[in-house]
C-alpha positions, 0 to 999 in steps of 0.5 A: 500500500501507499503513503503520500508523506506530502498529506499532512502539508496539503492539509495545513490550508485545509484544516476546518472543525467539523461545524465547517460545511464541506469545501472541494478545491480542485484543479486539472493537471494535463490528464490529472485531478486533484482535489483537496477538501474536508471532506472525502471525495471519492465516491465509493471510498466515501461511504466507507472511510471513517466518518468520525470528525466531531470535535477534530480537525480533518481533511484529504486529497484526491488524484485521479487520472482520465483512464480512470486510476486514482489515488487520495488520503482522507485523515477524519482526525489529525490529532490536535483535538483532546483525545483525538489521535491522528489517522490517515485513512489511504485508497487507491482505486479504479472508476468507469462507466459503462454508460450515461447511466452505469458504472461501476468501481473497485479499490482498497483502503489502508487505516493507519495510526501513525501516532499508537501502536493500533495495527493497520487495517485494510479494507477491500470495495467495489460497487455499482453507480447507477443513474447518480446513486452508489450501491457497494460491498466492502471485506475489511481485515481489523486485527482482532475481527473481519467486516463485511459492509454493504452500503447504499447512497440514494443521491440519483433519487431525493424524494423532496429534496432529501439524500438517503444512504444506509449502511449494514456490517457484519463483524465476526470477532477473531476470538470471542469476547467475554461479556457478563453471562458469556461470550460475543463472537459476532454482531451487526450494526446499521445507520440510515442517514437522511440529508437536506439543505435548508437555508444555507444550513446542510442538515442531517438526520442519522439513527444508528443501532447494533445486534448487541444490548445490554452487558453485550455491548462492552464488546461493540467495535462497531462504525457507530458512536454507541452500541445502542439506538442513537438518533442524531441530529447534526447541523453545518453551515459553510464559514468560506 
């Protein structure tokens, strides 16, 4: 896998709390892309690089050429907040349409904890765009369990106004873990996001929840916040 060493320089005009709206800087180099923004670019890596940045500093870049290859790293943390340590998640991939409306899309993620001793993990996706919506798989390889991720982005279809996206994992732990009256060795998890712009303010409506309850959650490593149902209402409005 591949590390730009050049990410964290790139990223020191990009800093932006998470109250920031979403800001994409791009410019074209002969048969190259590149984007630099706060939040991720690409758009099946974007259902599946970690989505925690409340509370942090964060930012990525995005490179990609006209046949189609691209390479970008998407840190949702870069360590300066309390209890935040810094994360580099890197993909590279291929994109192609096979028409107007169909297309379809194959890469693989690196998660890296440059700062903790936290073991790299990697992630392998691919999907389907159809008619401007995202349909993905991913198979992840975590130290201590493996991942399998289905996600949907209904961007092509917004019934007033509102984007939709879900996504559903199975984890299966490596060893089971112990938990009051026995052991986890496996649960799911799932979140439905319902997004709409409303006065210059990018509104978000997320309900999150796991197969696990009670004395099971002490061994929840899911994508959510919390093991139990959670219902989030997240506002962001642009300061540039």
């Amino acid at each position: 896998m591949f590390k730009l060493s050049c990410l964290s320089a790139l990223l020191g005009s990009l800093l932006a709390c998470s109250v920031a709206h979403a800001q994409i800087f791009q410019r074209e180099m002969g048969a190259f892309d590149l984007k630099l923004g706060t939040t991720p670019t690409r758009s099946m890596a974007q259902g599946l690089v970690k989505p925690s940045v409340v509370g942090s500093f964060h930012g990525g870049l995005d490179l990609s050429h006209d046949s189609g290859f691209y390479v970008g790293q998407w840190s949702p943390s870069m360590g300066i907040s309390p209890g935040k340590d810094l994360e580099i998640d890197s993909y590279m991939g291929f994109k192609q349409p096979f028409d107007q409306t169909l297309g379809y899309e194959v890469g693989l993620i690196r998660y890296s904890y440059p700062e903790v001793t936290t073991p790299d993990s990697q992630e392998l996706f691919g999907g389907l765009t159809l008619l401007g919506s995202r349909f993905g798989i991913a198979f992840s390889n975590d130290p201590d369990k493996q991942n399998n991720t289905l996600f949907a982005d209904l961007s092509g279809n917004q019934p007033f106004g509102v984007g939709i996206s879900l996504k559903y994992t199975s984890h299966q732990f490596n060893t089971p873990v112990a938990v009051d009256g026995g052991y986890v060795g496996s649960f799911t998890d799932w979140s439905l996001k319902l997004s709409r712009p409303f006065m210059g303010i990018d509104l978000d409506l997320i309900y999150s929840d796991s197969s696990l309850s009670g004395s099971g959650c002490s061994a929840y490593a899911g994508h959510n916040s919390q093991c139990d149902g959670l219902v989030t209402l997240k506002a962001e409005h642009a300061f540039y």
